[in-house]
TIDREN-165652 format. One record per residue: residue in one letter; x, y, z of N, C-alpha, C, O, CB in turn. Coordinates in steps of 0.1 Angstrom, whole numbers, plus 5000, padded with zeros to 4 digits. Glycine has a CB too. Layout:
N
  rest    nu    nv    nw   cau   cav   caw    cu    cv    cw    ou    ov    ow   cbu   cbv   cbw
     a     X     Y     Z     X     Y     Z     X     Y     Z     X     Y     Z     X     Y     Z
...
***
This chain:
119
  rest    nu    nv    nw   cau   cav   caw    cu    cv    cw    ou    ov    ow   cbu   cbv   cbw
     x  5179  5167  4866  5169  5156  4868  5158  5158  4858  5154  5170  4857  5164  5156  4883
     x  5152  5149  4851  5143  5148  4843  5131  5152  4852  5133  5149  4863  5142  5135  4837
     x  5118  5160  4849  5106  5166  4853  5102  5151  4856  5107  5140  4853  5097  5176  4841
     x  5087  5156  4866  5079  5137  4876  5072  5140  4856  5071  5149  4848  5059  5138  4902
     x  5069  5131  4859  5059  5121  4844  5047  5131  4845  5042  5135  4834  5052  5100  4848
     x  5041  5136  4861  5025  5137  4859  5030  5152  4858  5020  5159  4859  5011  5132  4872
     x  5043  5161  4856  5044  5175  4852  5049  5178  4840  5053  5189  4837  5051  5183  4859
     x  5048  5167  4834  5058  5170  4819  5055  5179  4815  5063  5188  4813  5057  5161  4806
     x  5041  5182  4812  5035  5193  4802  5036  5208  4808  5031  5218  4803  5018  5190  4800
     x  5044  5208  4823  5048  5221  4823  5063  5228  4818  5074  5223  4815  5046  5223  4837
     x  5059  5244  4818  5076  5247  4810  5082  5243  4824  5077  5238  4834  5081  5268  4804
     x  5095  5248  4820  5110  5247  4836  5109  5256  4841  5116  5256  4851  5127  5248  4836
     x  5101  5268  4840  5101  5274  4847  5089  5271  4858  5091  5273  4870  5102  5283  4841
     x  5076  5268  4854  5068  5265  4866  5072  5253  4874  5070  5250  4886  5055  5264  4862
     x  5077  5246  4865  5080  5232  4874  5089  5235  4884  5086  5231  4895  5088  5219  4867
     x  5099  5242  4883  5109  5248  4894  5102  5253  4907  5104  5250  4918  5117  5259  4888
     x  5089  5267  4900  5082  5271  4910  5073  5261  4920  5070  5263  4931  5075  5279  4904
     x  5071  5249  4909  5061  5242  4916  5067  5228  4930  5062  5223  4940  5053  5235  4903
     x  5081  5228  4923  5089  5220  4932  5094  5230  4943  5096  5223  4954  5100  5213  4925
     x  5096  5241  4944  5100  5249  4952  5087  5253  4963  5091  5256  4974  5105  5259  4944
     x  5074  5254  4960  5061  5257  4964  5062  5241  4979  5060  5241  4992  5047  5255  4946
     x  5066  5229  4968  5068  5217  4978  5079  5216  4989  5078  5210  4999  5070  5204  4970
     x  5088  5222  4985  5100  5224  4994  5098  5230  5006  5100  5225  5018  5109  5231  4989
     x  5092  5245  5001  5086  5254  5013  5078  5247  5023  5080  5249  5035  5077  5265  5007
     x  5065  5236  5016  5056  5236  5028  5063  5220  5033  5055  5213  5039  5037  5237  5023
     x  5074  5216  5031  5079  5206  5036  5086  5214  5045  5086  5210  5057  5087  5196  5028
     x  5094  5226  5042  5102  5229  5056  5091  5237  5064  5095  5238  5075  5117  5240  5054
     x  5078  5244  5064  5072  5248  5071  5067  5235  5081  5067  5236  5094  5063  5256  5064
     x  5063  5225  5076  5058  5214  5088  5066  5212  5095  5064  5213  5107  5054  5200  5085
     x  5076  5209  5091  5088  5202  5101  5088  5212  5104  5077  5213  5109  5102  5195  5098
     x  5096  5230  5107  5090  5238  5111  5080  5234  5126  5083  5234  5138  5084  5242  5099
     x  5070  5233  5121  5058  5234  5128  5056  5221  5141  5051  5222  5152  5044  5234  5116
     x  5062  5212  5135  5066  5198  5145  5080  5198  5151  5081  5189  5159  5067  5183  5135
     x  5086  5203  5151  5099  5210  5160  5090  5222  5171  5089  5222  5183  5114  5221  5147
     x  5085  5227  5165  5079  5237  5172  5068  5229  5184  5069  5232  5195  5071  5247  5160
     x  5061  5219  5180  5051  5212  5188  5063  5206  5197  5064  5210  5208  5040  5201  5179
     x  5074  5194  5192  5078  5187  5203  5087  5194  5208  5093  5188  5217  5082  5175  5200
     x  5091  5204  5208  5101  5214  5211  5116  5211  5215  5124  5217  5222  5096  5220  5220
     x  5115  5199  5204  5133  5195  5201  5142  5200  5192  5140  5195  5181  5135  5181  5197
     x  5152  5209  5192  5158  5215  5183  5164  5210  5171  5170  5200  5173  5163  5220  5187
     x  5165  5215  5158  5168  5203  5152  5183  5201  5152  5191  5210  5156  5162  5202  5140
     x  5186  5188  5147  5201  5182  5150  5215  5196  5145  5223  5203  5152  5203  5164  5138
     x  5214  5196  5130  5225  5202  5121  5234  5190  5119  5235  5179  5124  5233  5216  5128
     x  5239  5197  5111  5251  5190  5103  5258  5177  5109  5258  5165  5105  5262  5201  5100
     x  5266  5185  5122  5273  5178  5129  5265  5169  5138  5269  5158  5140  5282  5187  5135
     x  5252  5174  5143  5246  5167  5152  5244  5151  5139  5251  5141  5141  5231  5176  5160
     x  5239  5151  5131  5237  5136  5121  5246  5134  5117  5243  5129  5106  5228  5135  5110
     x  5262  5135  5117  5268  5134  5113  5275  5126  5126  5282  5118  5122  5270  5144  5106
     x  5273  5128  5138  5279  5124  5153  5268  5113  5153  5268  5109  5164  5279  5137  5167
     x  5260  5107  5147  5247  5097  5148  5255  5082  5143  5263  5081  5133  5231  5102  5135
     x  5252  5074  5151  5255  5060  5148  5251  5050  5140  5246  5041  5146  5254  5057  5155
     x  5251  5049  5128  5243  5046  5117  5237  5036  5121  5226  5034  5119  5249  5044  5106
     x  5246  5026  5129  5240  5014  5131  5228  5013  5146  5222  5002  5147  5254  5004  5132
     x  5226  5022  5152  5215  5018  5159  5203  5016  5158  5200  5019  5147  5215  5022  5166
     x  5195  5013  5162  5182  5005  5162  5170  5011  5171  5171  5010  5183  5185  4990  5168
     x  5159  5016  5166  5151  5023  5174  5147  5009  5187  5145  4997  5184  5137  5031  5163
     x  5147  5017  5203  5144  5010  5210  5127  4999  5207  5126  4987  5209  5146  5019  5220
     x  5118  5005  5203  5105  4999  5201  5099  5001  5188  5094  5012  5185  5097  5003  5210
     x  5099  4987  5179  5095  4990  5165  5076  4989  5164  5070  4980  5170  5104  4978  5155
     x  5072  4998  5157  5062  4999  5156  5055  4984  5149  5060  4984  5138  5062  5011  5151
     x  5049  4976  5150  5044  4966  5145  5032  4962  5143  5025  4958  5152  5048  4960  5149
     x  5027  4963  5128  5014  4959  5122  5009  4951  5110  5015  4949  5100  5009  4969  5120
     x  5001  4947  5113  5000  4934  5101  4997  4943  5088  4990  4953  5085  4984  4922  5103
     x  5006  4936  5080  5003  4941  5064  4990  4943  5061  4981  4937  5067  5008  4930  5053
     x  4987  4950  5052  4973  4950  5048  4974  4937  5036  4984  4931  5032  4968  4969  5040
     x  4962  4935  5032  4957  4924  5022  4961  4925  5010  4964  4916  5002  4945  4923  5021
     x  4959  4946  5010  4962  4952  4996  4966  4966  4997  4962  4974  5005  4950  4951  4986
     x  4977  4966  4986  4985  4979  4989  4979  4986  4977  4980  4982  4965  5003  4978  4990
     x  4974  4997  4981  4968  5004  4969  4971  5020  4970  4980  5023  4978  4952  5002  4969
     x  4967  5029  4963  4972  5043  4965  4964  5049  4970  4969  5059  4975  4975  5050  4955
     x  4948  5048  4972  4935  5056  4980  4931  5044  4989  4937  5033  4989  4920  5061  4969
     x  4921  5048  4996  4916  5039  5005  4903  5033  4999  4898  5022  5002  4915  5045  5018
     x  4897  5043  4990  4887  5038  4978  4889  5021  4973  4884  5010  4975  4889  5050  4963
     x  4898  5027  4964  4909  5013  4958  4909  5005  4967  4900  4996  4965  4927  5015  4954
     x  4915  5002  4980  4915  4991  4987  4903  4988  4991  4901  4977  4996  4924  4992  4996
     x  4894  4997  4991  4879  4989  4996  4875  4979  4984  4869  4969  4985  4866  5000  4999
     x  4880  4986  4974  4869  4979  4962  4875  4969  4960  4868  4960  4956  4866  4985  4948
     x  4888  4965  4962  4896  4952  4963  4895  4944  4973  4898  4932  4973  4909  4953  4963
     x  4890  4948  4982  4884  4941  4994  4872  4934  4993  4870  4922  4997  4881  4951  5004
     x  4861  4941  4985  4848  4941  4984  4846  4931  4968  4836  4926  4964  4841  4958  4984
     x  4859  4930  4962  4860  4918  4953  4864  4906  4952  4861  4897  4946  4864  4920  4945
     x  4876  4908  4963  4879  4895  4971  4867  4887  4979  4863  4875  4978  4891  4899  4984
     x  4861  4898  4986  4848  4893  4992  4839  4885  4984  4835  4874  4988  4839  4903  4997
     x  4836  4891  4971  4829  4883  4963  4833  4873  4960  4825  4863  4960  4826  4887  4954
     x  4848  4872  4955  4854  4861  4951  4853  4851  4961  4849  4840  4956  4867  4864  4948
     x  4855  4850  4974  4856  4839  4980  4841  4835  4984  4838  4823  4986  4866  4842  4993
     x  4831  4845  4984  4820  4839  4985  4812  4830  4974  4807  4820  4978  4814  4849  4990
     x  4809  4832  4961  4810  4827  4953  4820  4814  4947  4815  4805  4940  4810  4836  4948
     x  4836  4813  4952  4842  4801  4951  4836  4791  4965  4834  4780  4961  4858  4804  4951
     x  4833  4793  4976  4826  4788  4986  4812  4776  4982  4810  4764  4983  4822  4801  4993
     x  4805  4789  4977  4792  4784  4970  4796  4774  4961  4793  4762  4963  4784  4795  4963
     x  4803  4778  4951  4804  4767  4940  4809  4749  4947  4803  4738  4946  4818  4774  4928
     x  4823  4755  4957  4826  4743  4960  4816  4734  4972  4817  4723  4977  4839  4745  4964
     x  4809  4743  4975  4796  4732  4984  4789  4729  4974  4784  4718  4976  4785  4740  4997
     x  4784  4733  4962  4777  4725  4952  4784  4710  4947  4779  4699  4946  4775  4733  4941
     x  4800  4718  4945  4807  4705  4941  4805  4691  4950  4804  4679  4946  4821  4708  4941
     x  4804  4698  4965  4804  4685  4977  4792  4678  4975  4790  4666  4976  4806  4689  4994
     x  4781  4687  4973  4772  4680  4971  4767  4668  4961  4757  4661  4962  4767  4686  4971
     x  4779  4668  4947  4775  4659  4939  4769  4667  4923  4764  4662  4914  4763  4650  4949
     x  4773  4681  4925  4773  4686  4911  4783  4693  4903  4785  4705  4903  4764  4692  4911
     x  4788  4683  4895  4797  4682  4884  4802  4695  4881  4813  4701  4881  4791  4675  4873
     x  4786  4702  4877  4784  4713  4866  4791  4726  4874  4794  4737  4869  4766  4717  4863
     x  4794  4722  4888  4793  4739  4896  4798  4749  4889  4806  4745  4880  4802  4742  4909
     x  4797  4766  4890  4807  4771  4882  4813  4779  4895  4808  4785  4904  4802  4781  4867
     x  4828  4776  4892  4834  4787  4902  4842  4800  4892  4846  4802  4881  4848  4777  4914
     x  4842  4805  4900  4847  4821  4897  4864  4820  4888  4874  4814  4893  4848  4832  4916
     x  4864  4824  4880  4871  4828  4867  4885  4830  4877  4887  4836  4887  4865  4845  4856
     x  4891  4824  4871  4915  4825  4877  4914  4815  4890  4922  4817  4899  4925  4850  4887
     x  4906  4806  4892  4906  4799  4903  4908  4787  4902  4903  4783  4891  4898  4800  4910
     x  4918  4776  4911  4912  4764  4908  4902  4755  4919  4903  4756  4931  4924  4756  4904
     x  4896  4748  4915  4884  4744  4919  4895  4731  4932  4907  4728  4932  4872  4735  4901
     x  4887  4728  4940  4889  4720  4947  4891  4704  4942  4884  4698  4934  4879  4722  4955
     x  4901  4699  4947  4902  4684  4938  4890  4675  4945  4883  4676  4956  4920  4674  4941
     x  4890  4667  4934  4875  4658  4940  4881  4645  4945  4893  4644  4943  4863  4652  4926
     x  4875  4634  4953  4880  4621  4960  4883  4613  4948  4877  4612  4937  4868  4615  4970
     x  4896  4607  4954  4892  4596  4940  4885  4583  4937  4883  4579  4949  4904  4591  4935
     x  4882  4579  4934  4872  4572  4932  4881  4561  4921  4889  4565  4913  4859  4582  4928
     x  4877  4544  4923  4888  4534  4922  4877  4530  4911  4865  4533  4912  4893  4523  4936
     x  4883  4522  4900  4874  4521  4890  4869  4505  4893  4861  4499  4887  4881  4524  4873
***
């Protein structure tokens, strides 16, 4: 398998260590969450005796977020620009209702259509 993109710049040999470092503390949690719920784990045969096709009795269910981002930083600030965005397209289009031509609304939007008006 080709090295992740953000380890290129290490030799094979640390990358090995460093994927191995991730392995360890992946089997220490699970480890440690077997240990909390104190269910043993399956083996081979136990997931292998599993029914592919069943269906957890109760699916967890939540509304999408607005924006899928990688920090929660990022999604605020996309939040907090949408905010702007709609407040500012708002504004403009109540100027428009009011009877001014000129409004400016915010940049990648389109403006509200106007009444038509019969010559």
């Amino acid at each position: 398998m080709s090295p992740l993109p953000c380890w290129k710049h290490l030799s094979a040999e640390h990358y090995r260590e460093r994927v191995a470092e991730l392995v360890r503390q992946i089997e220490q949690d699970a480890a440690a969450q077997r240990q909390e719920s104190g269910l043993p784990p399956l083996g081979a045969d136990g997931v292998k005796a599993q029914d592919p096709e069943t269906r957890p009795r109760k699916l967890k269910r939540s509304p999408a977020p607005l924006f899928h981002a990688y920090r929660k930083t990022a999604r605020k600030a996309l939040y907090e620009a949408y905010a702007w965005f709609v407040a500012a397209y708002r504004e403009a289009a109540a100027k428009l209702r009011s009877g001014d031509r000129n409004a400016a609304f915010p940049r990648g939007c389109f403006p509200p259509r106007l009444p038509f008006v019969a010559a």
